[in-house]
FISEVEX-112056 format. One record per residue: chain; x, y, z of N, C-alpha, C, O in turn; residue in three letters. Coordinates in nm, 3 decimals, decimal comma, m for minus. Atoms other than C-alpha are relative to their C-alpha. Layout:
% residues N
NODE   ch        nu        nv        nw       cau       cav       caw        cu        cv        cw        ou        ov        ow    aa
NODE    A         X         Y         Z         X         Y         Z         X         Y         Z         X         Y         Z   ALA
...
***
This chain:
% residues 59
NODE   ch        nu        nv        nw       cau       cav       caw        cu        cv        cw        ou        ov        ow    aa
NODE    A    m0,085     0,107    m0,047     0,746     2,404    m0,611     0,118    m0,013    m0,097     0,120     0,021    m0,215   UNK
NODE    A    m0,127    m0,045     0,085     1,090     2,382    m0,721     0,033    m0,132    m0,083    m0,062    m0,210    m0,081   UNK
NODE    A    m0,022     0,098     0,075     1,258     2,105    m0,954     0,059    m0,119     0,123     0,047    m0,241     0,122   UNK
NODE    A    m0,041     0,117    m0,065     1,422     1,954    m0,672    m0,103    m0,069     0,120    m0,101    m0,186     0,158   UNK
NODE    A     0,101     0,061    m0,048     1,112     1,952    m0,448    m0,086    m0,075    m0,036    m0,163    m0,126     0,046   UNK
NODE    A     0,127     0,105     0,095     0,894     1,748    m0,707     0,088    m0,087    m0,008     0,025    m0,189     0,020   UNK
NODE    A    m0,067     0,145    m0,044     1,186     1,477    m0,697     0,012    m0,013     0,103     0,008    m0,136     0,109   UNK
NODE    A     0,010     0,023    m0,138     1,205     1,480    m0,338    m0,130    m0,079     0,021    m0,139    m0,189     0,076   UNK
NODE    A     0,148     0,012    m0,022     0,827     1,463    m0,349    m0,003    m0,205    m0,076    m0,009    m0,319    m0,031   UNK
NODE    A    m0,011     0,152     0,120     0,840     1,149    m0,624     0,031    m0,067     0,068    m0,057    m0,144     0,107   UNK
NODE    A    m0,084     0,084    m0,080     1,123     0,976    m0,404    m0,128    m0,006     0,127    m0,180    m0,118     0,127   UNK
NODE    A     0,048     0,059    m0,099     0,910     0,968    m0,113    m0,139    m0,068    m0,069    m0,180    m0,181    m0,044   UNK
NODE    A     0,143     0,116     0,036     0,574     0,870    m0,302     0,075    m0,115    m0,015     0,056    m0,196     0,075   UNK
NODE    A    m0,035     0,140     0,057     0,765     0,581    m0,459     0,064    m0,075     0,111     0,058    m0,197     0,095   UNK
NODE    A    m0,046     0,067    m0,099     0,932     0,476    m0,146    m0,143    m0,052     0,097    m0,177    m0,165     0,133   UNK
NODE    A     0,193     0,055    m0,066     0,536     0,495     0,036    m0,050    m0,145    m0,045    m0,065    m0,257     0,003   UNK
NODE    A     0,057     0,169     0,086     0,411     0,258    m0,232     0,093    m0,074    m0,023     0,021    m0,166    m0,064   UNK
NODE    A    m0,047     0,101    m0,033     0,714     0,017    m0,236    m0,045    m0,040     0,122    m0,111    m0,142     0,105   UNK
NODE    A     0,015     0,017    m0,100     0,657    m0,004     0,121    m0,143    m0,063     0,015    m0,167    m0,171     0,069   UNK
NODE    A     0,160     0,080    m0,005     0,255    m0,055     0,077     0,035    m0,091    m0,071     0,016    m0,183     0,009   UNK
NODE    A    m0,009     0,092     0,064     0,353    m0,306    m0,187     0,019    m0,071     0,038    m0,052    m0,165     0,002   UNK
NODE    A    m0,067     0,090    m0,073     0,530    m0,496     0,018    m0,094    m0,070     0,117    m0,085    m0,191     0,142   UNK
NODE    A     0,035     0,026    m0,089     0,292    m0,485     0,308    m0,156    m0,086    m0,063    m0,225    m0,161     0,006   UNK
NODE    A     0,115     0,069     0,052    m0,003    m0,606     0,058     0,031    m0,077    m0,033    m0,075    m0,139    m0,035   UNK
NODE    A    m0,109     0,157     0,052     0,217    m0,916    m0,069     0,003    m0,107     0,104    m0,029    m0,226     0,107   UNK
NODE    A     0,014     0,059    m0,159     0,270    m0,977     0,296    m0,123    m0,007     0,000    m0,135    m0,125    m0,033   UNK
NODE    A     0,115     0,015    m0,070    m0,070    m0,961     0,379    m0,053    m0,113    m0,117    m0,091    m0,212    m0,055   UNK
NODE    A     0,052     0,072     0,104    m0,187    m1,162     0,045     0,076    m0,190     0,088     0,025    m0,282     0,151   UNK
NODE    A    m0,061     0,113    m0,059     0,060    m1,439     0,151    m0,059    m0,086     0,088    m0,088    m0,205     0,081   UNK
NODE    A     0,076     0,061    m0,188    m0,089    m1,481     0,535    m0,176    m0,037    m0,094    m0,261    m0,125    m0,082   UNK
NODE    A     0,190     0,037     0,000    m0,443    m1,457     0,370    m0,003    m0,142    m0,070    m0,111    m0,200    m0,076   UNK
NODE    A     0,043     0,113     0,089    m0,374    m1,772     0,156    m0,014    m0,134     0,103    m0,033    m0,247     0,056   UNK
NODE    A    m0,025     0,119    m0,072    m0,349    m1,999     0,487    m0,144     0,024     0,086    m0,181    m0,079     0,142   UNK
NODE    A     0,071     0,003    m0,062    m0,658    m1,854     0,656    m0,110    m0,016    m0,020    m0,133    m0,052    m0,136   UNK
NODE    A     0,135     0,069     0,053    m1,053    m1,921     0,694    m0,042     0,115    m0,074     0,023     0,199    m0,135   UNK
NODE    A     0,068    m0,071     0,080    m1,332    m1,756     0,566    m0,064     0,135     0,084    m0,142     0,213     0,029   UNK
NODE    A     0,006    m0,130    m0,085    m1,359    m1,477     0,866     0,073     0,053    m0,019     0,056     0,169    m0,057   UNK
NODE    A    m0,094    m0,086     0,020    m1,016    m1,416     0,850     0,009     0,062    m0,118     0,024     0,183    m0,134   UNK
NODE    A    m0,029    m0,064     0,144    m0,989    m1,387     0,490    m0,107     0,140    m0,001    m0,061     0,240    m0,057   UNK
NODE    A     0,087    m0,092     0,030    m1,275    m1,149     0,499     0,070     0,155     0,065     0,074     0,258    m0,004   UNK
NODE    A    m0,103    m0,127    m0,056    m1,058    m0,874     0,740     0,096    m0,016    m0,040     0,132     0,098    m0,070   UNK
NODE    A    m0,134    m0,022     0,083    m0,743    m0,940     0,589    m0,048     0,083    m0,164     0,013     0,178    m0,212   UNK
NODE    A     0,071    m0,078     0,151    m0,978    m0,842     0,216    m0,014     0,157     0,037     0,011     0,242    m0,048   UNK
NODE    A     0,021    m0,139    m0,075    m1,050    m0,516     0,445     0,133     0,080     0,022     0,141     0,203     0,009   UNK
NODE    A    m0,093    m0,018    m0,046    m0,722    m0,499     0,548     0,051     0,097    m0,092     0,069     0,219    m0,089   UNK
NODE    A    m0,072    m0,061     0,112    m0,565    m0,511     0,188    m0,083     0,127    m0,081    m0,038     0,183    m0,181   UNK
NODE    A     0,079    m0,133     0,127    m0,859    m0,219     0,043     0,024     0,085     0,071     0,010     0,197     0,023   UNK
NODE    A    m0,023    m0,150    m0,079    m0,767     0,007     0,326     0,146     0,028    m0,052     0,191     0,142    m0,053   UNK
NODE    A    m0,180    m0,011    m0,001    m0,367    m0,068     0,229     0,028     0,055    m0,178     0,131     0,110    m0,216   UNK
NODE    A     0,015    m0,048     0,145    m0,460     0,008    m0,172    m0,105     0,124    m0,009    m0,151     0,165    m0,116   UNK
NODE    A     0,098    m0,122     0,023    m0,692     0,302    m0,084     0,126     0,097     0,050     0,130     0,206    m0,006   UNK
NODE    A    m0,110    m0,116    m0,068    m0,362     0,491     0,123     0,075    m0,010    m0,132     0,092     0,105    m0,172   UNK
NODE    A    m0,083    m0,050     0,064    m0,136     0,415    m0,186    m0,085     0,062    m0,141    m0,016     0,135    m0,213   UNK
NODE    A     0,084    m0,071     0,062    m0,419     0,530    m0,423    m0,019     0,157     0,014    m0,024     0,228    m0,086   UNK
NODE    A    m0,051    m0,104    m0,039    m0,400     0,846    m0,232     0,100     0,057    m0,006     0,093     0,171    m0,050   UNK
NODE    A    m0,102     0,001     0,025    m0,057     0,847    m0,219     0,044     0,093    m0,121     0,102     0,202    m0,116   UNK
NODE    A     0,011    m0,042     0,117    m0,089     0,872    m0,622    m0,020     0,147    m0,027     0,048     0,222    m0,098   UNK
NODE    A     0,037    m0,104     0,009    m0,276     1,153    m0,571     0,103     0,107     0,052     0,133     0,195    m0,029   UNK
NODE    A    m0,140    m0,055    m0,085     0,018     1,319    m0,326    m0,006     0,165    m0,059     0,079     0,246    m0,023   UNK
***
């Protein structure tokens, strides 16, 4: 892989995980108004949304 494909590569991981960041913030937010069902799939929600940028990492 070349020098400019491993920053290409970088730029898109880091754009992925801003993007998950954002969407787990969002989701943290909504979970602070709901019960104790919801909160429990939104908790699901956010470990599936930190297991893709965990992967990501891996890239």
């Amino acid at each position: 892989m070349s020098f400019k494909e491993k920053i290409n590569t970088a730029i898109e991981h880091a754009r992925a995980l801003a993007l998950i960041n954002k969407e787990c913030l969002d989701l943290i937010d909504y979970m602070e108004e709901c019960d104790e069902d919801e909160l429990r799939s939104n908790l699901d929600d956010l470990k599936k949304l930190l297991i893709k940028a965990k992967e990501s990492l891996k890239g």
